[in-house]
Structures are given as C-alpha cells and as structure tokens.
Backbone bond lengths (Angstrom), bond angles and torsions (degrees), N, CA, C in turn:
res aa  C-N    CA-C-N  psi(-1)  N-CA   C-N-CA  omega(-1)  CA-C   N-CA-C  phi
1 X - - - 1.462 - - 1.526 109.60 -
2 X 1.315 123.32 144.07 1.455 127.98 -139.46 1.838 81.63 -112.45
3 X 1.097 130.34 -36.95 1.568 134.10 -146.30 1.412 87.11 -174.20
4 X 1.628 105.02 133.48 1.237 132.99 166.97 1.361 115.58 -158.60
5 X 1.003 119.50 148.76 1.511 118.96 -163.64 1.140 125.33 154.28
6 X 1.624 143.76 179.77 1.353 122.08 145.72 1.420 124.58 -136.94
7 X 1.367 91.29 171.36 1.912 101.07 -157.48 1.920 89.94 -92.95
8 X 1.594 76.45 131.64 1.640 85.99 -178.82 1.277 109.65 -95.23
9 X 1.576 131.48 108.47 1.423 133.32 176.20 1.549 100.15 -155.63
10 X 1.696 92.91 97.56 1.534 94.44 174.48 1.130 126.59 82.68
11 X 1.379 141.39 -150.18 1.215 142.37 130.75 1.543 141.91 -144.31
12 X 1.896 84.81 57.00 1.331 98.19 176.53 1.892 93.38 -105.91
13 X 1.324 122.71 44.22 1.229 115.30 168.62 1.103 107.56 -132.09
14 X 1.253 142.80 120.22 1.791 152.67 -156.57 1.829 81.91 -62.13
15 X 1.554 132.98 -23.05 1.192 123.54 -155.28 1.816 116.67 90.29
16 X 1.422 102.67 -17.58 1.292 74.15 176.10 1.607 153.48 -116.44
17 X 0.801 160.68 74.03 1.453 165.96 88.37 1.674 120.80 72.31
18 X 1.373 109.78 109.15 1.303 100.83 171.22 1.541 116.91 -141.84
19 X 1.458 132.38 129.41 1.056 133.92 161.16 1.283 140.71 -104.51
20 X 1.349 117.66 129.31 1.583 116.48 -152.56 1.658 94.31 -126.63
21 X 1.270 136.26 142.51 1.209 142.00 171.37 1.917 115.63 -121.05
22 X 1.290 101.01 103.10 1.391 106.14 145.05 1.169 152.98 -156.00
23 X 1.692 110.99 144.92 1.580 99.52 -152.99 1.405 107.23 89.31
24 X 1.395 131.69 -156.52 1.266 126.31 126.39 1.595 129.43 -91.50
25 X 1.237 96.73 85.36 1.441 99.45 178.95 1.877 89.58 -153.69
26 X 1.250 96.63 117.07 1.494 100.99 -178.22 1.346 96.42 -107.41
27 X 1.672 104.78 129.69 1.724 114.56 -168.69 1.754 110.34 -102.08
28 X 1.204 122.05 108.94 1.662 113.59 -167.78 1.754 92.26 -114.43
29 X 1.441 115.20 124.76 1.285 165.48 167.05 1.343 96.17 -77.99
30 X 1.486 131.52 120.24 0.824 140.65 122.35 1.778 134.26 -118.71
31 X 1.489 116.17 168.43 1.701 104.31 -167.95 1.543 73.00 -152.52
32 X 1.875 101.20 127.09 1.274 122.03 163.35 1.202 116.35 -122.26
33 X 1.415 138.70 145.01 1.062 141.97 -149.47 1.543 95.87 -99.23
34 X 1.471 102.40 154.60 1.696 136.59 -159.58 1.893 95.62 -55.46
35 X 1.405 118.16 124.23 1.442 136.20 -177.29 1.705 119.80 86.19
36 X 1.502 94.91 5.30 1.335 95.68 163.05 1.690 128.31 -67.12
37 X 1.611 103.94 121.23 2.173 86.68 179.21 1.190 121.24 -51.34
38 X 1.100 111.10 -173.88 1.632 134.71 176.69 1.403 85.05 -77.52
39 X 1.087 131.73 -100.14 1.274 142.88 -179.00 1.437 122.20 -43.59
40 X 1.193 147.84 4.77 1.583 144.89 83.52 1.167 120.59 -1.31
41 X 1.139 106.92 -81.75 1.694 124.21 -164.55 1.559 83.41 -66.36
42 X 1.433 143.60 -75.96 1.276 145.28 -156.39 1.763 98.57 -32.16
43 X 1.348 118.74 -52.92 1.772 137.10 -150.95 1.795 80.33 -81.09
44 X 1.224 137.66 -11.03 1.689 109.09 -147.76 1.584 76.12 -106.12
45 X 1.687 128.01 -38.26 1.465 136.55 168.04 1.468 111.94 -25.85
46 X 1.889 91.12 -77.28 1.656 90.69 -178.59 1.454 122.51 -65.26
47 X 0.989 116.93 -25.99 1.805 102.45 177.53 1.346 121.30 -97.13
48 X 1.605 112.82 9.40 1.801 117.46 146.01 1.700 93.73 -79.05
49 X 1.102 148.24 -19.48 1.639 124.61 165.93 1.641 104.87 -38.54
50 X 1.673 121.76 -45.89 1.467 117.32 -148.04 1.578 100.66 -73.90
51 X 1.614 111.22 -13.55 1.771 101.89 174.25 1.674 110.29 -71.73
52 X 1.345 127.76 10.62 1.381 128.29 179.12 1.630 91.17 -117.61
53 X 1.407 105.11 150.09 1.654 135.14 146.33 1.166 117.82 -69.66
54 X 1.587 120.33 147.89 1.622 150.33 -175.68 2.159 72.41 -45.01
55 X 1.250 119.04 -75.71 1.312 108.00 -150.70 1.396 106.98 -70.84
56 X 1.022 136.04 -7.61 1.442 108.30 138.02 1.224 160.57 -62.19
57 X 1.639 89.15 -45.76 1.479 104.07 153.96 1.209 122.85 -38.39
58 X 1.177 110.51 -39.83 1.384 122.77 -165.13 1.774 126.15 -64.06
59 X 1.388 87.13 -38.43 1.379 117.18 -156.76 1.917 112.43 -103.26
60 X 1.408 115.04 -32.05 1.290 129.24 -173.77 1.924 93.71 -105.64
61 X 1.769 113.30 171.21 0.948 126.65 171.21 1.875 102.85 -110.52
62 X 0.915 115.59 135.61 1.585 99.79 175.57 2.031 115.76 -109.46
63 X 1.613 91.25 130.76 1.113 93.43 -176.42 2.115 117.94 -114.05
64 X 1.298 114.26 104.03 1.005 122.75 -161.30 1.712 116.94 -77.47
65 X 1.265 158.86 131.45 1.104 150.39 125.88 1.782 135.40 -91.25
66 X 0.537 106.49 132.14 1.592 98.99 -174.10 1.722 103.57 -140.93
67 X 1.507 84.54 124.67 1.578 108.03 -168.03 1.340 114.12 -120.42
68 X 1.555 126.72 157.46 1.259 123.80 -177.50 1.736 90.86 -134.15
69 X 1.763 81.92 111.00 1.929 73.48 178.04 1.538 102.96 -103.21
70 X 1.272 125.39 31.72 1.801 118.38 163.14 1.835 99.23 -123.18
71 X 1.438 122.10 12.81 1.148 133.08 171.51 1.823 121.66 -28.78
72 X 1.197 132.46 102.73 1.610 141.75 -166.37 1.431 82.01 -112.52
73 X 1.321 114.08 126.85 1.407 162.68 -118.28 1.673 97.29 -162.04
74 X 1.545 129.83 71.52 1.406 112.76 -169.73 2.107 98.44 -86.78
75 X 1.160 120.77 165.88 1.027 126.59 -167.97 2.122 113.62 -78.20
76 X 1.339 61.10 125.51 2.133 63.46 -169.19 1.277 104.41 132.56
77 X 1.084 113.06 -35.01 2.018 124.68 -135.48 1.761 108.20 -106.91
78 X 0.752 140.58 106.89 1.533 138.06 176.21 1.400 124.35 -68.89
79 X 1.415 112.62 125.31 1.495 119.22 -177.65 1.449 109.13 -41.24
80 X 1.265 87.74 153.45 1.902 101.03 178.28 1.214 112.86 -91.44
81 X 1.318 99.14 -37.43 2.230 122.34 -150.86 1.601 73.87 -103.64
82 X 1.427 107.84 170.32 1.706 115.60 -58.57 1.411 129.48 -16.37
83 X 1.400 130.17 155.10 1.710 117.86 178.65 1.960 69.05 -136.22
84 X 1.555 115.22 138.65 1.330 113.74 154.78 1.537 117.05 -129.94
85 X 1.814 112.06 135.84 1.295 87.09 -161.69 1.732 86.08 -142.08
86 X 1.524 121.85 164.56 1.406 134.92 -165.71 1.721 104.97 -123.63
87 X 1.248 91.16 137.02 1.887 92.94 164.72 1.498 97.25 -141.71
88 X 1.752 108.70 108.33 1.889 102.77 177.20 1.693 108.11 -57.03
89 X 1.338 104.17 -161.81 1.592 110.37 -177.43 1.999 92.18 -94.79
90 X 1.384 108.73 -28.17 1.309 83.99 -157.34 1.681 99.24 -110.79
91 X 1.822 107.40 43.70 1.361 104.77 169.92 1.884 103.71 -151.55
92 X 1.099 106.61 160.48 1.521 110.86 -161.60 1.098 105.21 -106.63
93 X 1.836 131.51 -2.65 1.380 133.75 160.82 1.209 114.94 -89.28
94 X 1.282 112.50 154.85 1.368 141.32 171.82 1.573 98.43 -93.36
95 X 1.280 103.04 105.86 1.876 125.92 151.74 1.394 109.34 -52.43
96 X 1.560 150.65 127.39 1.017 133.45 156.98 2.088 96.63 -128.56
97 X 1.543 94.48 145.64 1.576 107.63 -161.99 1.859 86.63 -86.25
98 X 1.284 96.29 159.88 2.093 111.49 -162.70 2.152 68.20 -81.77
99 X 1.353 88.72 149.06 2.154 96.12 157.46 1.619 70.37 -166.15
C-alpha cells in the first residue's frame, strides 16, 4: 500500500483511508461514517486527489470507493454506500456511477 492514513475533515470521516496500487490503476478506499451525504463523501474523494502530484495523476488511472461500514439502512430507504467513482490519467473529472 502506497498511502494510508487519514484525511482529516471534520468528523464525518470514520478516518479511514486506503491506497492500493495496481497496474496503473491506483485503488483509493475510503470509509465514512453513518449520515454522511453522497455529496460529502463525493468532495472527501476529490480532495484525497491533492495527496498525489501532476505526475501521478498523470500516469495512474484512479479508482475510488467509498464505503460506510456502520451504514443504518432505515426501512423503505436504499443504501447509499458503496459510491464508486473513476478519474482516467488523461482527464481531471471524477466519473461517479448513478447507485
């Protein structure tokens, strides 16, 4: 694992952080804690990009997940977590898949 650690913003992030590399496809793990938004969790993705350099970016594909493993599930209501989302090397957006 290339980077592990966690991104300090707040504490709607369980803290934890994981980076896995393979190939070029760098895999970033994240786990946000239970009532975090979509769009929370989406913002905590893109601004773990800024722990990489232009030449990484450059060079790797990034593959994002962000999970809530204390996730409450009220009845009716459809999970949020998993959120999975892509940024190629030769684009500066973050892809995120409809769930």
């Amino acid at each position: 694992s290339m980077y592990r650690g966690s991104i300090s913003n707040g504490s709607l992030l369980s803290g934890f952080l994981n980076v896995d590399v393979r190939g070029r496809i760098v895999y970033v793990t994240i786990d946000v804690i239970n009532g975090t938004s979509k769009l929370d969790a989406q913002s905590y993705a893109v601004k773990a990009l800024e722990k990489f350099d232009e030449k990484t970016l450059g060079y790797y594909d990034i593959q994002f997940i962000i999970t809530c493993d204390k996730e409450v599930v009220n009845e009716g209501e459809k999970a949020v977590y998993p959120i999975e989302g892509a940024k190629k090397r030769t684009s500066n957006q973050v892809v995120w898949t409809n769930n």
